[in-house]
Wavefront OBJ file of the C-alpha trace (Angstrom):
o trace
v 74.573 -21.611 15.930
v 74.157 -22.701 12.599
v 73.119 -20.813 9.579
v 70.126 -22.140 7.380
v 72.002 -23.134 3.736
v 69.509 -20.919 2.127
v 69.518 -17.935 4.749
v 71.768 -16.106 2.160
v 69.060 -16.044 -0.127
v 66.540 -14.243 2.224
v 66.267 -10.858 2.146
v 67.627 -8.728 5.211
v 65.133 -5.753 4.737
v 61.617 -8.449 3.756
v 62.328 -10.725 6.558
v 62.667 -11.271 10.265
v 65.048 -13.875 11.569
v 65.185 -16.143 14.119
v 66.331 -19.468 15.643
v 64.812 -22.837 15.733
v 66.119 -25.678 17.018
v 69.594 -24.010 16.954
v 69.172 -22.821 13.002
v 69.754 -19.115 12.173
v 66.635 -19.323 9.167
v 64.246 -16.424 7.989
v 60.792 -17.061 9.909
v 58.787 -13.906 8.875
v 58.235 -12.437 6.045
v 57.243 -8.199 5.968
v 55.303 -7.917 2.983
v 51.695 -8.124 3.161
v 50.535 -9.143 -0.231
v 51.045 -13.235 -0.309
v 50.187 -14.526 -3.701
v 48.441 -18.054 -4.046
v 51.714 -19.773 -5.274
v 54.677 -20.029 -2.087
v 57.915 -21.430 -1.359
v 59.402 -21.482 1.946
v 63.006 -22.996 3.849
v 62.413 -25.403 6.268
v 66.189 -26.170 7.098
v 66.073 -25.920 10.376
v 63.438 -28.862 10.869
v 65.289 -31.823 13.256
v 66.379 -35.256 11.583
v 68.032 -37.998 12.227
v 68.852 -41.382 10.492
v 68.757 -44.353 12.324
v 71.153 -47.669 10.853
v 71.067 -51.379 11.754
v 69.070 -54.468 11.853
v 67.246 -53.524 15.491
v 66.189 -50.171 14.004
v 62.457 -51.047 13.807
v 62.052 -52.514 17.399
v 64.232 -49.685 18.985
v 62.024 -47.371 17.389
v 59.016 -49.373 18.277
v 60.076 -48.763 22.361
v 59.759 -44.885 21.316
v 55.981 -45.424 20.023
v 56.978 -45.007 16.276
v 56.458 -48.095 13.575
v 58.599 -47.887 10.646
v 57.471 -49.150 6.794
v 57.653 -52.272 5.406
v 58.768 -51.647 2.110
v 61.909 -49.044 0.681
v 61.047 -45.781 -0.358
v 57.754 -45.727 1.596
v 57.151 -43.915 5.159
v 54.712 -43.592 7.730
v 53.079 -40.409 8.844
v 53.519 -40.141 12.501
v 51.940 -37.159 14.998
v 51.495 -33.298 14.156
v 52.489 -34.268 9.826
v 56.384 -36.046 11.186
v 57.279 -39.028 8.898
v 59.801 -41.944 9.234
v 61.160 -43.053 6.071
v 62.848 -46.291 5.093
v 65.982 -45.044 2.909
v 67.394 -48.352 2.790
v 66.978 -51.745 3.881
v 68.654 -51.024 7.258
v 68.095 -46.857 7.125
v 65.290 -45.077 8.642
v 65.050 -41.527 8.823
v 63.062 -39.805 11.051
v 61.614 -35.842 9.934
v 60.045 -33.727 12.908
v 57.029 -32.165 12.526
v 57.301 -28.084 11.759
v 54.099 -28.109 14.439
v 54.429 -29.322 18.033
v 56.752 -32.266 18.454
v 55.853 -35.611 20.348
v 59.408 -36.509 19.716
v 61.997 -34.246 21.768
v 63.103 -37.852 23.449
v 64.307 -38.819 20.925
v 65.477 -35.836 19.460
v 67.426 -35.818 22.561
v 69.369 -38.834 22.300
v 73.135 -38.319 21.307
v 74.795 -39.455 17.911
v 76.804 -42.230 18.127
v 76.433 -46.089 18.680
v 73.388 -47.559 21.137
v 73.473 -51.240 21.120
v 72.689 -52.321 17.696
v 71.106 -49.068 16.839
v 73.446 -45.916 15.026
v 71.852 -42.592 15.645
v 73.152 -39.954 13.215
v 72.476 -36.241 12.379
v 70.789 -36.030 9.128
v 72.349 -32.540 7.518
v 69.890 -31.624 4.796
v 67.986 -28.585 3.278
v 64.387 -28.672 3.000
v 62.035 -26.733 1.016
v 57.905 -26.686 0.677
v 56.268 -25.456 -2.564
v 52.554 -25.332 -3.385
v 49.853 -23.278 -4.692
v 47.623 -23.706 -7.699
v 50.681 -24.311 -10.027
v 52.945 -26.461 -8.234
v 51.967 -29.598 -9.965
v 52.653 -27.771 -13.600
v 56.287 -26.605 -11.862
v 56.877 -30.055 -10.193
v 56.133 -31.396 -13.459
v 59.031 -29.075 -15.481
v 61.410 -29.729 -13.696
v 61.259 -33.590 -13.067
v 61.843 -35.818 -15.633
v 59.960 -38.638 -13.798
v 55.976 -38.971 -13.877
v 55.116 -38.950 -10.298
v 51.688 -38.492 -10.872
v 51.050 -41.925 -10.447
v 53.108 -42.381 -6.924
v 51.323 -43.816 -3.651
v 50.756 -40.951 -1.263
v 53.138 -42.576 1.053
v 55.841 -42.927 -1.469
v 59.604 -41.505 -0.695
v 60.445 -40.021 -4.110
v 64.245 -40.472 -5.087
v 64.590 -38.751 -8.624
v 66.399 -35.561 -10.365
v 64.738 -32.539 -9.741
v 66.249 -29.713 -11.782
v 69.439 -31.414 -12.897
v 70.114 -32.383 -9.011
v 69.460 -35.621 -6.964
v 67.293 -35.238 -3.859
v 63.691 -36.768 -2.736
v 60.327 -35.479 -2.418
v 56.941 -36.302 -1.272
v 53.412 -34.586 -1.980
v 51.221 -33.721 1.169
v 47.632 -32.438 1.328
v 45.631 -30.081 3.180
v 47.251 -27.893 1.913
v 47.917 -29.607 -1.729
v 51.994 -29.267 -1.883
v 55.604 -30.555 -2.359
v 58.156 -31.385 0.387
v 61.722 -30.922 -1.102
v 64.517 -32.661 1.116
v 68.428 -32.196 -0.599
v 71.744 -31.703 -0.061
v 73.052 -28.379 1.288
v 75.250 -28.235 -1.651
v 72.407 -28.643 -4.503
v 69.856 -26.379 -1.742
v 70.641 -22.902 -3.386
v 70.106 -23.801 -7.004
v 67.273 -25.735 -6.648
v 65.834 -22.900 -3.859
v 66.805 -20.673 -7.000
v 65.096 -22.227 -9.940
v 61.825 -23.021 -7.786
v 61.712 -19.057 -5.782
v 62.307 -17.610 -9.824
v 59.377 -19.838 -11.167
v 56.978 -19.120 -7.991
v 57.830 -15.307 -8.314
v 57.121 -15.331 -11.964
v 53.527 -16.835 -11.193
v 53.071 -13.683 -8.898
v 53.833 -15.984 -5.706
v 55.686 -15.307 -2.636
v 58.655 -16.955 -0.910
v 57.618 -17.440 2.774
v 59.903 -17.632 6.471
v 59.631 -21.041 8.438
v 56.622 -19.618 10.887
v 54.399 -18.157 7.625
v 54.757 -21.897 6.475
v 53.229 -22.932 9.839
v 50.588 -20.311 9.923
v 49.859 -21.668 6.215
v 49.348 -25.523 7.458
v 46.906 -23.943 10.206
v 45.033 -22.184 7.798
v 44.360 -25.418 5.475
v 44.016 -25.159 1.809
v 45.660 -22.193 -0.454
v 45.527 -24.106 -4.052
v 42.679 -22.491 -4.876
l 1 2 3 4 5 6 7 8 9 10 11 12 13 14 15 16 17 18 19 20 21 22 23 24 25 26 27 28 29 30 31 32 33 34 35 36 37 38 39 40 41 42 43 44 45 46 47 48 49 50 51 52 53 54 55 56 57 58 59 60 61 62 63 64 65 66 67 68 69 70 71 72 73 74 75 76 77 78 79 80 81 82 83 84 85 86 87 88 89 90 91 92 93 94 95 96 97 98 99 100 101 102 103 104 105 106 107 108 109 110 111 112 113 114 115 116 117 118 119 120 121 122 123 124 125 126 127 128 129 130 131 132 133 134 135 136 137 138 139 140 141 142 143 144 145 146 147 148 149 150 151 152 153 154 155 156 157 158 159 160 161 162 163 164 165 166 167 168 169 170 171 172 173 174 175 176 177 178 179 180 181 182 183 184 185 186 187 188 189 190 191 192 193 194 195 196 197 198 199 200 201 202 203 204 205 206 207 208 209 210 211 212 213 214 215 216 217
C-alpha cells in the first residue's frame, strides 16, 4: 500500500488513518474545535493522464467530453474534472464523493489503440476559509483573480511549480503538485492556516465539509 507524501506530516495522536483507494492518508481528525480557515491532503484521490490524438473520442465512448482549449477543464459528475494539460494530454481527477468513473479507473496503464493510459503520481491539497484568497494571494506571484472559473492554473506557488484551480460552494483552492515540492508547500500553507486559528483536516472531514456547503463565512 502506498503512503500519502504528506502522511508524515499528520499527527499520530490528532488523527485516525485509513486507506482509500490503496493510499495510507490521515482521514479523521480528533480535535473538536475546527476553526473557519482549513487545509486538508487529498493524495489519495485517483488520476490518470490520457496521451494521443484519439484521446477525446476514446473518452467520449466513456460519457466524458474533454475542453477545447489548453489549460481549461470540464467539470464532470460528483465535482471530477478532466483537464487538457497539453495539446494531446488530458488528465482525468476523481471526485473525493461517489465516483461514476471506476470503469475507467479500472482500465490498466499501458498502450490501447491510439490511446496511452498512465498513472498520474501527484499530491493534492484543498485550502479555504475566509482568508484563503489573502494566502493564495502571498504566495503567488501571478494575479489569478481575473482567471475563468474553468481555468487550469500553471504558475509558482511558494517558490514551487504546480497548478491550481478555485471551486465554490464551499469558496476554496485545489492544490495539485509534485510529491517532491508536496511537503513544503503542505508546510508553508498548514503554518499560515494555523496562524489564522484554522485547522488542518483528514481526507473524510474534507468530504463532510463539501456536504455541509459554505464555511467562508
Amino acid at each position: 500500500m502506498q503512503q500519502s507524501p504528506l502522511r508524515a506530516l499528520y499527527p499520530e495522536t490528532d488523527f485516525e488513518f485509513g486507506e482509500i483507494h490503496g493510499m495510507s492518508i490521515a482521514q479523521r481528525t480528533k480535535k473538536n474545535d475546527l476553526g473557519p480557515d482549513y487545509i486538508a491532503d487529498l493524495s489519495a484521490i485517483r488520476r490518470r493522464l490520457f496521451v494521443g490524438h484519439a484521446v477525446p473520442e476514446w473518452l467520449a465512448a466513456h460519457n466524458i467530453s474533454v475542453p477545447r482549449r489548453l489549460l481549461e477543464y470540464n467539470q464532470l459528475d460528483n465535482g471530477a474534472v478532466i483537464v487538457r494539460l497539453h495539446r494531446q494530454q488530458y488528465l482525468l481527477i476523481d471526485s473525493v464523493q461517489d465516483s461514476t468513473h471506476d470503469d475507467i479507473f479500472a482500465i490498466e496503464q499501458g498502450r490501447h489503440g491510439d490511446v496511452l493510459v498512465i498513472a498520474y503520481e501527484a499530491a493534492e491539497i484543498a485550502c479555504g476559509g475566509p482568508h484563503v484568497d489573502e494566502l493564495v494571494a502571498e504566495l503567488c506571484p501571478m494575479d489569478i483573480t481575473n482567471n475563468a472559473s474553468d481555468s487550469w492554473i500553471a504558475t509558482r506557488f511558494a517558490h514551487c511549480e504546480l497548478a491550481l484551480r478555485r471551486l465554490d460552494a464551499p469558496a476554496h483552492y485545489r492544490i495539485l503538485c509534485s510529491p517532491a515540492d508536496a511537503r513544503f508547500v503542505f508546510g508553508i500553507l498548514s503554518e499560515a492556516t494555523l496562524e489564522r486559528d484554522g485547522v488542518v483536516l483528514g481526507f473524510d472531514d474534507y468530504r463532510a465539509l463539501l456536504n455541509r456547503g459554505d464555511r467562508t463565512s
